[in-house]
VEXDREN-2710 file (C-alpha; in Angstrom, 1 decimal):
% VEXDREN-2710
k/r/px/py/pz
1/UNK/17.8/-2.6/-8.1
2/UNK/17.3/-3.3/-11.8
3/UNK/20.4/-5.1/-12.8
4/UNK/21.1/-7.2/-10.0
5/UNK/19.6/-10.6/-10.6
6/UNK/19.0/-12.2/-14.7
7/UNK/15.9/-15.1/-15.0
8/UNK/16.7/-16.9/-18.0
9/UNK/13.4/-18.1/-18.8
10/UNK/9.9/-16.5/-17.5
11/UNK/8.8/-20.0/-16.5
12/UNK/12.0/-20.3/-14.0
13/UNK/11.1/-20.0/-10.5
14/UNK/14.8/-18.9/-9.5
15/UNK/16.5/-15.2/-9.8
16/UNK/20.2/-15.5/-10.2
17/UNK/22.6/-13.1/-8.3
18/UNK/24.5/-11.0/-10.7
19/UNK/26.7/-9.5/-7.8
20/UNK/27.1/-10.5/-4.1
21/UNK/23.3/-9.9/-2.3
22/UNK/23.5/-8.8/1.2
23/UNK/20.4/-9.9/3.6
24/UNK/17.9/-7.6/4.2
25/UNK/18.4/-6.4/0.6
26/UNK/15.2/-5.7/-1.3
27/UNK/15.2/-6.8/-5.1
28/UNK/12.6/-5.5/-7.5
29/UNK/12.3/-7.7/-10.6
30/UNK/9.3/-8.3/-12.8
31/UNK/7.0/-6.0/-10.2
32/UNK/7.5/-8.1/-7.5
33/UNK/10.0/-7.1/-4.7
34/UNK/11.9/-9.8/-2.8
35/UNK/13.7/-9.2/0.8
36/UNK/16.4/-11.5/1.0
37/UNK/16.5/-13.8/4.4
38/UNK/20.2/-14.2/3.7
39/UNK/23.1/-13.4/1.9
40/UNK/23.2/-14.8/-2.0
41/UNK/26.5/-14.7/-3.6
42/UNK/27.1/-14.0/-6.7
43/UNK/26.1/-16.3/-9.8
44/UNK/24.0/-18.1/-7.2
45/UNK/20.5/-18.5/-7.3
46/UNK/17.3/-18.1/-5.0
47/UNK/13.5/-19.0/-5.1
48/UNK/11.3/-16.5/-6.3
49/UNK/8.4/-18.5/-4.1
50/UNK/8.2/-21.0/-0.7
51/UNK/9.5/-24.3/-2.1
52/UNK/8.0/-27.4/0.1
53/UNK/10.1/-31.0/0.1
54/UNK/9.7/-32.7/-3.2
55/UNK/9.4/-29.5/-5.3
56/UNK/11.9/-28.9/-7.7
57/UNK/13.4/-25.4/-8.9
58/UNK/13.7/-24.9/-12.5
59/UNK/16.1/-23.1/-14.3
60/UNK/15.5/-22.6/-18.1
61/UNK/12.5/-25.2/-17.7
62/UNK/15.2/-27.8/-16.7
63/UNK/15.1/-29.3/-13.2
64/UNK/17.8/-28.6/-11.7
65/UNK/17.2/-30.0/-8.3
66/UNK/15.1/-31.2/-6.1
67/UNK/14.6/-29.9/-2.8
68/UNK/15.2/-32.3/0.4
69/UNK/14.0/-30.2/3.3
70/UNK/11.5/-27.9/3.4
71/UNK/13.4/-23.6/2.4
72/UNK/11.9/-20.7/3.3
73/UNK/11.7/-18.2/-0.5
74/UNK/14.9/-16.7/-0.9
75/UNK/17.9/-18.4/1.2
76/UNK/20.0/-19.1/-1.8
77/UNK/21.6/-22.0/-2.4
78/UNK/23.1/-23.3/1.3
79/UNK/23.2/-25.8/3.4
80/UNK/20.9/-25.9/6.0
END
């Protein structure tokens, strides 16, 4: 699946979607493989890891958010 999702820094803890993700997909990326839980469109991002309330997700070692309720790894960026 090489070619589907970027990380723009190795200390990000996000993959971005280069193309629509479809759940149940399996992405390979830095010899780890991730089975999505849902659906990731494209130029969206999910966690590469379980992120708790009060952890933050980092892209290019900024924090870009914070994270209200407790996400299961890979659910992309939605609403709960």
């Amino acid at each position: 699946m090489q070619g589907k999702v970027l990380q723009l820094d190795a200390k990000d803890n996000v993959l971005i979607a280069l193309s629509d993700l479809r759940q149940g997909e399996r992405i390979s990326f830095g010899g780890d493989t991730y089975e999505l839980a849902g659906d990731v469109a494209a130029k969206h991002k999910f966690a590469m890891r379980d992120l708790s309330p009060g952890d933050a997700d980092s892209l290019v070692r900024l924090v870009r958010s914070q994270v209200d309720l407790s996400l299961e790894r890979l659910l992309g960026d939605r609403e709960p």
